[in-house]
N, C-alpha and C positions, 0 to 999 in steps of 0.2 A: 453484600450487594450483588455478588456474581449469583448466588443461589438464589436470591428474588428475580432475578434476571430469568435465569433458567426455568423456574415458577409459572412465571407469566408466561414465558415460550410455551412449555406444557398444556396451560390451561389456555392457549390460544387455540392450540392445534385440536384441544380435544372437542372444542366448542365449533371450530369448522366441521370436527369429523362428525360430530351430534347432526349437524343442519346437510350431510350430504352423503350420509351411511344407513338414511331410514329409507331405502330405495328410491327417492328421490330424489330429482336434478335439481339443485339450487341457483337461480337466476343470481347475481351479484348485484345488480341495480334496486332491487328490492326487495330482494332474498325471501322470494316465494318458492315454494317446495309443490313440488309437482312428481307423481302424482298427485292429484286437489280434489280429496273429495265432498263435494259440495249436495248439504239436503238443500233441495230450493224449496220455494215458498209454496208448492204443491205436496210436497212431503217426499219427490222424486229424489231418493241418492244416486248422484250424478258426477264419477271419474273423471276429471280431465287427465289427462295423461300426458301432456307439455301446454307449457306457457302458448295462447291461441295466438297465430299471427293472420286467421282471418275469422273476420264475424260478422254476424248479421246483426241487426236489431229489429227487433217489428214492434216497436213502439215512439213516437217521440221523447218520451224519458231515458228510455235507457240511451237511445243515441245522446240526449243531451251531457248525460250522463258521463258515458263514454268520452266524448270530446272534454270534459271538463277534467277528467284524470289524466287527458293525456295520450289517449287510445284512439284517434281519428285514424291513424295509421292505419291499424286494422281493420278497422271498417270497411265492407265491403257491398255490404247490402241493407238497405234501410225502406222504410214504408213512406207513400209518397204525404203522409201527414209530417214526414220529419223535416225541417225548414229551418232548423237552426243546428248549428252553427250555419252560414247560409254557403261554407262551402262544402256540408254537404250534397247542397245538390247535384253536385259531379258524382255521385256516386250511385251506383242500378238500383233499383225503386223494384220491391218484390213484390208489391199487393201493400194494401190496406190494412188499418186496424182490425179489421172483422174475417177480409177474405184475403190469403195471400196465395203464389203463384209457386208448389210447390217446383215445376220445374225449374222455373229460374232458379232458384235457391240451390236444389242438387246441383243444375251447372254450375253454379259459380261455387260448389265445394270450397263451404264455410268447416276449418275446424270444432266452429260453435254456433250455434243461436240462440242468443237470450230472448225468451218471450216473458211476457206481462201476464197479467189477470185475462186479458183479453184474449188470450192464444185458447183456442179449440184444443180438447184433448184428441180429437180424430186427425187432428194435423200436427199435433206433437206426435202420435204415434206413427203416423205417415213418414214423420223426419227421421227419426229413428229406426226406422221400420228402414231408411234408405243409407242407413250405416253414418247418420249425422247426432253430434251430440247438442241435447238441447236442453237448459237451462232456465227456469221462471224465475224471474227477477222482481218484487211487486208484497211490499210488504205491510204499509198501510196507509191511508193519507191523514198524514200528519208531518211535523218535521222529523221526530224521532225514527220514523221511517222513512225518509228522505234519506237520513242520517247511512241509514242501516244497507240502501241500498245503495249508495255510492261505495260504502265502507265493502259490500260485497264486489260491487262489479269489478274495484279497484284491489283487490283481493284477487280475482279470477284473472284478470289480467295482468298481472304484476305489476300493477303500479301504486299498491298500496300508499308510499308517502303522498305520492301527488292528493292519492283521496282524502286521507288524514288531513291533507291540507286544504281542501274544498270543505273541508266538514267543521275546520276550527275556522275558517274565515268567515261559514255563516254563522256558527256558535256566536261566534263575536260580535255580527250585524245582529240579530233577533238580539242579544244582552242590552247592546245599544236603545235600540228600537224599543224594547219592553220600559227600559228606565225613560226615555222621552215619556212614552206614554203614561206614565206613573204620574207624571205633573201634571196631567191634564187636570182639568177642573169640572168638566162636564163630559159629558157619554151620552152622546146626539145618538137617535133614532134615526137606522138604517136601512135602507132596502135596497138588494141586489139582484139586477135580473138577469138573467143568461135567455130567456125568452119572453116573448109577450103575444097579446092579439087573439086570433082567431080561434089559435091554436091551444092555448092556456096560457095562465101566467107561469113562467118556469125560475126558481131563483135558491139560492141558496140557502136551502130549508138548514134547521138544527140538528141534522143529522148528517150535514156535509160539514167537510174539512173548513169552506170556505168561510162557514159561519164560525168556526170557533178564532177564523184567521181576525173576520171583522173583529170580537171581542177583543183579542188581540190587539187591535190596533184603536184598541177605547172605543167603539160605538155599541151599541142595542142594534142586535139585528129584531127586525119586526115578525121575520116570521119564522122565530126560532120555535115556535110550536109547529110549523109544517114539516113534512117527510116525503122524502125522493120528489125532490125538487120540485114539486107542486103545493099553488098555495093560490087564494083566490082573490079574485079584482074587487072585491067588497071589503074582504078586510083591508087589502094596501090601501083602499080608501079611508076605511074607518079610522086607522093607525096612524096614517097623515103621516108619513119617516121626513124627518130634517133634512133628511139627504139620502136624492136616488140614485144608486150608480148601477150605470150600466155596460154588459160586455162590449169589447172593443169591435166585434163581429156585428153588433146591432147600429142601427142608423139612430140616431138621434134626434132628428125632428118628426119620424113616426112615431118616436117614442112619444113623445111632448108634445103632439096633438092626436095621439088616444084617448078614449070615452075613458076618463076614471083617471087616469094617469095626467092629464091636462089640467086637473083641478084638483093634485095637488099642492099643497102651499110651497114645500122645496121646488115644484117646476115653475110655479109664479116666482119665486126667488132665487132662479136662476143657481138653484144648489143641485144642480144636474152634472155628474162626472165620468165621464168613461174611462174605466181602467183595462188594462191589455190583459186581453182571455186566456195568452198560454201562461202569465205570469202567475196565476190563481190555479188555472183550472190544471197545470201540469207539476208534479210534485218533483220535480229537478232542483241544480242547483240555485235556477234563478227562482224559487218559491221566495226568497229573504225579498226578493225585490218588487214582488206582489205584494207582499207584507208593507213596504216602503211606500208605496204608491197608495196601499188601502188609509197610513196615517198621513202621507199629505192631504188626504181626501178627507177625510174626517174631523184629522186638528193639524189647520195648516199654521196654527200659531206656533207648534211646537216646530 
């Protein structure tokens, strides 16, 4: 007994010395090893060199993201698209998705800045270029990549269990979700619009996430033959969808008395739905809850 005792001491000691002898510090809260080095999603290999205890985000994902593992703390800097959790808005607004405001961000000497697809490489290289490390976070729209980028961010931040845990609680919800919709009995014809009118019809052609999300939740999107979200007021005619839903950003009674869109038969039968734009159109953790909202729309029997 005493030499099994002893045993275990050994192989205790040699397993701490493994996680804090490869020149890196190891956090205790979630036994992240830093130096981190991290290829992001531009193919940049990119050193962290301690656990970040300030950072930016210049997307609404990544912040949502952030906050969902646990990481609001550090947060320091965010774009003024970001509005959720809603107390981020106490926190300095650098610019926008497209354009952001490189000097505020050197003041406020972030150890990190995660950017999106959306981040310019002449402003990655600006940030860098002013001794800040920067990070692309943005892997694909789908959940699997939802997945992948919590799994990172919470990762780069040492909060790895918290994200593990954000990532099995939606596993769980979509499992849910998919077996409801397995008993459906019909697959109503759908149409999704993110725009309409003068401008074009804009909606979630077959080559967006959104549309595989509707199959997902049992419907026939109608205009799963169109590409980069253009598709035309003749066919959502022709096609007549069971049910139009529309983004939470658009008005509803222009919708339903538009040339073409007025005479469809789901607006005479009042199968008109609006679902909330960032739960679709942002690939966070609340995407499960877009998915929720897409099958009470579709099969509110289930």
């Amino acid at each position: 007994m005493k030499k099994n005792k002893i045993f275990k001491t050994v192989i205790l000691a040699l397993s701490l010395l493994a996680l804090t002898g490869c020149g890196g510090k190891t956090n205790e809260s979630n036994n992240a090893i830093y130096p981190m080095t991290i290829v992001d999603n531009s193919g940049a290999k990119v050193i962290i060199d301690k656990e970040p205890s300030k950072i930016v985000s210049l997307s609404p994902v990544t912040t949502e993201i952030v906050a969902a593992v646990g990481g609001l703390d550090k947060l320091i800097g965010r774009t003024s698209y970001d509005d959720y959790p809603t107390s981020v808005e106490k926190i300095d607004v650098i610019g926008d998705l497209m354009t952001v405001n490189l000097e505020k961000i050197v003041e406020l000497s972030p150890d990190l800045v995660i950017g999106s697809a959306f981040l310019d490489q002449g402003v990655r290289d600006q940030l860098e270029n002013a001794g800040i490390k920067v990070v692309t976070i943005y892997t694909e729209d789908s959940f699997d990549g939802t997945y992948k980028d919590i799994k990172s961010i919470g990762d780069i931040l040492n909060h790895s269990a918290e994200a593990d845990k954000v990532i099995s609680e939606m596993k769980t919800k979509v499992t849910a979700i998919k077996n409801k919709v397995a008993k459906a009995k019909t697959t109503p014809s759908v149409y999704l619009t993110v725009g309409f009118g003068a401008g074009g019809e804009f909606t979630a052609t077959g080559d967006t996430f959104i549309s595989q999300m509707i199959e997902m939740a049992g419907g026939e999107n109608i205009a799963s033959d169109g590409k980069q979200w253009s598709f035309s007021l003749e066919k959502i005619v022709e096609r007549n969808p069971e049910i139009l839903i529309y983004s939470s950003v658009l008005n509803k009674k222009e919708l339903i008395s538009t040339v073409g869109y007025k005479e469809l038969d789901c607006v005479k039968k009042d199968k008109v739905f609006s679902v909330e734009s960032n739960l679709i159109e942002r690939t966070g953790p609340r995407l499960v809850d877009g998915l929720e909202q897409l099958v009470k729309i579709i099969h509110p029997e289930l």
